[in-house]
C-alpha positions in Angstrom: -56.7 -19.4 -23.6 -53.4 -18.5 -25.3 -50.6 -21.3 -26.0 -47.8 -18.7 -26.0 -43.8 -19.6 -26.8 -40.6 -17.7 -27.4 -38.2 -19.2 -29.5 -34.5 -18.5 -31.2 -35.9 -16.5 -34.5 -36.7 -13.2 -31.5 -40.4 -13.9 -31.9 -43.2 -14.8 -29.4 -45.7 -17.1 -30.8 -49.5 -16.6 -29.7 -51.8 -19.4 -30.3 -55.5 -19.4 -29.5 -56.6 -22.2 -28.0 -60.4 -23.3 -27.5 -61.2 -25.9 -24.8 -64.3 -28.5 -26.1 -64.8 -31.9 -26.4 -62.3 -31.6 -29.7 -59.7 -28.9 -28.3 -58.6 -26.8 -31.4 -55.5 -24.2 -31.5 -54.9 -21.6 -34.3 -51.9 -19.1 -34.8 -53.3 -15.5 -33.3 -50.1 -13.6 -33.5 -46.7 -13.0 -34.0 -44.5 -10.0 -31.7 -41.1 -9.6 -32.6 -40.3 -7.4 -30.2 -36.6 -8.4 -29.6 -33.5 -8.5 -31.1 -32.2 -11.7 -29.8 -33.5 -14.9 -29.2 -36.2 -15.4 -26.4 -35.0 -17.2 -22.9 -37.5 -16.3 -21.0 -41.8 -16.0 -21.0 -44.0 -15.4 -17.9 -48.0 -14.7 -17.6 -50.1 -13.5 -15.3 -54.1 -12.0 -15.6 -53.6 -9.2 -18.0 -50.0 -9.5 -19.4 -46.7 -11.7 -21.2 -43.3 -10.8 -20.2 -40.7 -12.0 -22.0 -36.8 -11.9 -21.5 -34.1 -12.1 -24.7 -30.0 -12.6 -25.2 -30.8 -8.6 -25.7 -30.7 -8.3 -21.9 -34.3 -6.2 -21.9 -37.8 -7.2 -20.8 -40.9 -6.6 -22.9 -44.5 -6.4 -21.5 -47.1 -7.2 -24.3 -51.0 -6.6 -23.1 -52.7 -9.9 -23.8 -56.4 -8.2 -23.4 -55.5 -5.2 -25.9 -53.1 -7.3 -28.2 -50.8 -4.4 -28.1 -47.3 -3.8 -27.3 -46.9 -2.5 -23.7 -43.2 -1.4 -23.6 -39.7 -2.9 -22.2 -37.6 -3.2 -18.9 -34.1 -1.9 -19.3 -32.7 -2.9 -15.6 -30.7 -5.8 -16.9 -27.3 -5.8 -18.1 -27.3 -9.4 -19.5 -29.7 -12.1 -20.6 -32.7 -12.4 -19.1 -32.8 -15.6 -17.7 -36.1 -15.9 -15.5 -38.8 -13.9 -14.6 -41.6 -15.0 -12.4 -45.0 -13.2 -11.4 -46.5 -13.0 -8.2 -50.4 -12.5 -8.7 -51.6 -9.2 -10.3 -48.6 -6.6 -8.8 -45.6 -7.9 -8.7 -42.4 -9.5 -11.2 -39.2 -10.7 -10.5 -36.4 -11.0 -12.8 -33.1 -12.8 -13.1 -30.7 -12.2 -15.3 -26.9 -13.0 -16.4 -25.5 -9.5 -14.3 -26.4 -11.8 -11.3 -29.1 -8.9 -10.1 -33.2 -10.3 -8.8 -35.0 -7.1 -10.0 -38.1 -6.8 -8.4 -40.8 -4.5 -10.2 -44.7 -3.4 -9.6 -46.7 -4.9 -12.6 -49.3 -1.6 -12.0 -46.5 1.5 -12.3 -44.0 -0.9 -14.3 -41.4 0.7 -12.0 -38.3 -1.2 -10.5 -38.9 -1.3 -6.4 -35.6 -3.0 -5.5 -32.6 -4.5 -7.4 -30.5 -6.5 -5.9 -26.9 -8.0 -6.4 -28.3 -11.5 -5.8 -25.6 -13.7 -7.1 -22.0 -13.2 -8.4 -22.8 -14.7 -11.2 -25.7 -15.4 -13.4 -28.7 -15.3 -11.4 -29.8 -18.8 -12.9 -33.3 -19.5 -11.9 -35.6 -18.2 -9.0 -39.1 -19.2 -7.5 -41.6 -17.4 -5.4 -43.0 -18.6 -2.5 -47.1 -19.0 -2.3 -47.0 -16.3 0.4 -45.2 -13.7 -1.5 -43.0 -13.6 1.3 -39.5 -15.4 0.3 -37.9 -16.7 -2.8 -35.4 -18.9 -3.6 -32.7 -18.3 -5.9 -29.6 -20.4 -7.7 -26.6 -19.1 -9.8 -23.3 -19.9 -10.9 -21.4 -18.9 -7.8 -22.7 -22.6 -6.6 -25.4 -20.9 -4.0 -28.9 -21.0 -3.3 -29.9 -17.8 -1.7 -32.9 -17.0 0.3 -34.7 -13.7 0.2 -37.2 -11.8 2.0 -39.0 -10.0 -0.2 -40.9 -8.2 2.8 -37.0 -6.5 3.4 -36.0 -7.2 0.2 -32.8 -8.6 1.6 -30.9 -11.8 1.3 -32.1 -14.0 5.0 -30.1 -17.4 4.3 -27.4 -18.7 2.0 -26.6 -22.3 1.2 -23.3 -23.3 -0.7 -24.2 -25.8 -3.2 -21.3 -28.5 -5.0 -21.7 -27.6 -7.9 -24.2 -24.9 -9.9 -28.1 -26.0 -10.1 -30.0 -24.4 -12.9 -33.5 -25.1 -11.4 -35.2 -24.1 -8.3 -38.3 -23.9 -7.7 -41.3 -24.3 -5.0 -44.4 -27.0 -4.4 -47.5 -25.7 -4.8 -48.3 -25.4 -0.8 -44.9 -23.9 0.1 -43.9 -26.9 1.8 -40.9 -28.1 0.1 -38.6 -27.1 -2.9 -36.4 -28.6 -5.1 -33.0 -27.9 -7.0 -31.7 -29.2 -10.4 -28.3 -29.6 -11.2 -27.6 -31.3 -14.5 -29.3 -34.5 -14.0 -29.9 -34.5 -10.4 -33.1 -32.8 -8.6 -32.6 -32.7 -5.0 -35.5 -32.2 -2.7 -35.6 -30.1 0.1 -38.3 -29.7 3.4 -38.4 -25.8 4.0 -38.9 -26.6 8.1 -36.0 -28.4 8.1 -34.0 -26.7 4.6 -32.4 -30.3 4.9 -32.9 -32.8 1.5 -35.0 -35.2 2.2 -34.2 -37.2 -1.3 -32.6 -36.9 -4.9 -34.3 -38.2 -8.2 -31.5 -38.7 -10.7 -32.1 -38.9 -15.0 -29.6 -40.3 -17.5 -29.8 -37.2 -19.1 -29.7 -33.3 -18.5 -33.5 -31.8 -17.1 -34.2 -29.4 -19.5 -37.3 -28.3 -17.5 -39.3 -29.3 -14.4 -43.0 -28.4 -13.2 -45.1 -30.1 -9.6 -48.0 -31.7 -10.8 -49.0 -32.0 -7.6 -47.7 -31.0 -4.0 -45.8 -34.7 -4.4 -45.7 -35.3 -7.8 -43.1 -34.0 -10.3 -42.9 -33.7 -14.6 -39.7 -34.1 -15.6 -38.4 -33.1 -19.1 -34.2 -33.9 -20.4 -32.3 -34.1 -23.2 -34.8 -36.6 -24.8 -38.1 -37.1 -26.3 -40.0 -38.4 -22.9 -42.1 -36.9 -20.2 -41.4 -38.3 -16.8 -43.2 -38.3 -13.7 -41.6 -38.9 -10.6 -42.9 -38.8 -6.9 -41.4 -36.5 -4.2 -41.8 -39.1 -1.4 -40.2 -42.2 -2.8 -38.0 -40.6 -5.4 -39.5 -43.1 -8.2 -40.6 -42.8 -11.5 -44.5 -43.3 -11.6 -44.8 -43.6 -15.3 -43.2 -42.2 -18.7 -44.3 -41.8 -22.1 -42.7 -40.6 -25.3 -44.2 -36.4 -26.1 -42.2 -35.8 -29.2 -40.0 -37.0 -31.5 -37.2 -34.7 -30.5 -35.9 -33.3 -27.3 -38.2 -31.6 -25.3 -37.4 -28.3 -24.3 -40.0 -27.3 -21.4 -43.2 -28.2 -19.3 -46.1 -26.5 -18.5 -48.9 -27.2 -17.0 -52.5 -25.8 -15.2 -56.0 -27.3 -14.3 -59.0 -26.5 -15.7 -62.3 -28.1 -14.1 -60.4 -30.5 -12.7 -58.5 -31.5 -15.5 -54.5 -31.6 -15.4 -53.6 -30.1 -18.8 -49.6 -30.5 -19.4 -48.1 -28.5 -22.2 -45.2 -29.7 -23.5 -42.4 -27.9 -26.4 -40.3 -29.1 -28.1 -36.6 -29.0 -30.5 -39.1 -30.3 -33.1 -40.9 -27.7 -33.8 -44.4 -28.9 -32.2 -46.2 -27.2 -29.2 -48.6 -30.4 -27.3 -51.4 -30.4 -25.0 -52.3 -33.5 -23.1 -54.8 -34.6 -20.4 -53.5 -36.4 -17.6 -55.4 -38.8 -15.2 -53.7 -38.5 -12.0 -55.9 -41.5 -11.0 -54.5 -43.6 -13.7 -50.6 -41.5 -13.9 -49.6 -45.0 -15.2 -51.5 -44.6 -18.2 -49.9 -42.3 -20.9 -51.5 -39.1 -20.9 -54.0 -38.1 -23.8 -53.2 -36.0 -26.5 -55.4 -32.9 -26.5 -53.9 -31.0 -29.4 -50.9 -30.0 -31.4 -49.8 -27.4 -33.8 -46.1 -27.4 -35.5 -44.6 -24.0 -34.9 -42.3 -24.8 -37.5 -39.8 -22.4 -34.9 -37.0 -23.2 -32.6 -39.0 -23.5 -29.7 -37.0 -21.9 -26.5 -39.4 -21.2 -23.5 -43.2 -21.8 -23.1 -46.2 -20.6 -21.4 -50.6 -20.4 -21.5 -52.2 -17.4 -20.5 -55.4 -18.3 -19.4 -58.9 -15.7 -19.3 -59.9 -14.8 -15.9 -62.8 -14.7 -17.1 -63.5 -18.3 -17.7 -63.8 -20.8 -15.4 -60.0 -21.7 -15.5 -57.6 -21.9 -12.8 -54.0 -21.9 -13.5 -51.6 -24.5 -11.3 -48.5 -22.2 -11.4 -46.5 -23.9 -8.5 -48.1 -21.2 -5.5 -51.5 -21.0 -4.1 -51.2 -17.3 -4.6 -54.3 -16.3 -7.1 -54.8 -13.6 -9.0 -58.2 -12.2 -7.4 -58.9 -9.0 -5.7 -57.6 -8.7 -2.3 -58.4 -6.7 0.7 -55.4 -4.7 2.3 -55.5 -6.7 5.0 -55.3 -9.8 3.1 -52.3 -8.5 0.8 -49.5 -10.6 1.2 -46.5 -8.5 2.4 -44.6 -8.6 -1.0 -48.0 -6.5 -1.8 -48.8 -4.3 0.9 -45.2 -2.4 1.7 -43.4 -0.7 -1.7 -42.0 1.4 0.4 -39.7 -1.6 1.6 -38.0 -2.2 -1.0 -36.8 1.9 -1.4 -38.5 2.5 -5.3 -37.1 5.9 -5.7 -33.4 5.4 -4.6 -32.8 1.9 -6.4 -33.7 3.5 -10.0 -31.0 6.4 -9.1 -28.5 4.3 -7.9 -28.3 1.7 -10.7 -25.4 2.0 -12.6 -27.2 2.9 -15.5 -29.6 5.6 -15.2 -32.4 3.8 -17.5 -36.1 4.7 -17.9 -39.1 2.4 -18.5 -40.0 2.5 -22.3 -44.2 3.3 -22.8 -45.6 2.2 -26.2 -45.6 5.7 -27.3 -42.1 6.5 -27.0 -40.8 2.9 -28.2 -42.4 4.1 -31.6 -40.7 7.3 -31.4 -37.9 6.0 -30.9 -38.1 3.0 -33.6 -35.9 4.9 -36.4 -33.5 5.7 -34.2 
């Protein structure tokens, strides 16, 4: 298991991180690979992406430790980037284009002019077949990633920062400053709105029903999706926290939390006791300006990572292949890497280090 954040100085922090009855975490490495601080981190089985103010992507190969290469699609910060089990990424950036790419060929399959402005956050649905989007143009878009095309388009008041999908698919919610709105996908209608004193920095489902909630303060919320009240809080840090993470393993709800203060935390939570402050698993100080936050977990252990889908990582039969999976072909791969407006080629290791004097 790897704590991994990104952070203002351009680096990405690795951390190893052993599970036991006294979980321990150690520095492992350090990859500057940008030249701009971090905004985005994603994982899936085999690699980190990250996304920088320098408006590229770069792949780093968690089993080999090495440097993979960089996406140069984007023509603007990076501002999410999402997996969908072992093949596929999407991307969202400040040029307002969703850029979808196959994880296997590192090759762009579709790019699309999602939002006319910044494509602000985005969330895959657990069948690989939709996604949600937000931006600055006050919309929330709906795509279908089987045509990669835009199927639905919601005008929101004002912008949201935050989407993103329960773990079964069944509902989503939206963030705008201090406001999360809930939304049933049969009905697209809101169903209910949790509002914070402060602006949510970050946001991750616990459960199907059950929502973390991170601002501009030192406490971890947690807020249920039926009744719109907060279960329980507890104080993480001693500064603001910047974002959430979270995944099970054997059973056990692990939340990771970041924060302004320099410290990367682990904690346990009892969902059968939520009122009871979560225990503190471990802690490192970073002594960095922590930005974004993720844990790569080893397929090989018994671990199971809650990343908001029921999508998993494992081998999959053709049949079985959700459609994101089974039809490249869709979304044109060939004629969207000609017709961007900048003619750009993936970067392998080997020519990144050519190219490093330059």
């Amino acid at each position: 298991m790897e704590l991994l954040a990104g952070c203002y100085e351009q680096v990405l922090l690795g951390f190893a991180t052993r599970p036991g009855q006294s979980w321990t975490v150690v520095p492992d490495f350090t990859h500057h690979a940008h030249s701009a601080s971090l905004s985005a981190v994603a994982v899936n089985n085999r690699y980190v992406v990250t996304g920088s103010r320098d408006e590229t992507i770069q792949i780093y190969d968690m089993k080999k430790k090495i440097e993979h290469g960089a996406l140069l699609q984007h023509n603007g910060t990076i501002t999410c980037l999402e997996f969908y089990g072992t093949a596929h990424l999407l991307s969202g950036a400040e040029d307002g284009l969703i850029c979808i790419w196959n994880t296997k060929r590192w090759e762009c399959l579709k790019s699309i002019k999602a939002h006319k402005g910044h494509v602000t956050s985005l969330s895959i649905h657990p069948s690989g077949k939709l996604a949600l989007s937000v931006g600055t143009d006050k919309t929330l878009r709906t795509w279908n990633l089987v045509e990669g095309q835009s199927a639905f388009i919601k005008n929101l008041k004002q912008n949201a920062h935050i989407i993103k999908w329960s773990p079964d698919g069944e509902r989503y919610v939206t963030v705008i400053t201090n406001k999360v709105d809930i939304y049933r996908l049969d009905t697209a209608s809101i169903t209910g709105t949790i509002t914070t004193e402060k602006r949510i920095s970050s946001l991750r489902f616990i459960t199907d029903s059950v929502l973390a909630i991170a601002g501009g303060d030192e406490m971890i919320r947690f807020y249920s999706c039926d009744s719109q009240k907060c279960l329980s809080e507890f104080k993480a840090h001693e500064n603001r926290i910047k974002d959430i993470y979270n995944f099970e393993r054997e059973g056990q709800h692990v939340i990771v939390t970041a924060s302004s203060d320099g410290y990367i935390k682990m904690w346990n939570l009892d969902l059968d006791k939520i009122k009871d402050r979560p225990s503190l698993l471990c802690e490192i100080n970073t002594k960095a300006r922590l930005t974004c936050l993720a844990v790569w977990l080893d397929q090989a252990s018994e671990m199971k990572e809650n990343s908001d889908k029921t999508a998993t990582a494992s081998e999959e039969t053709e049949d079985d292949k959700p459609s994101i999976a089974r039809e490249d072909k869709a979304f044109g791969t060939n004629k969207c890497v000609k017709t961007a407006k900048r003619k750009r080629k993936n970067i392998s290791e080997k020519q990144k280090l050519d190219n490093s004097l330059a």
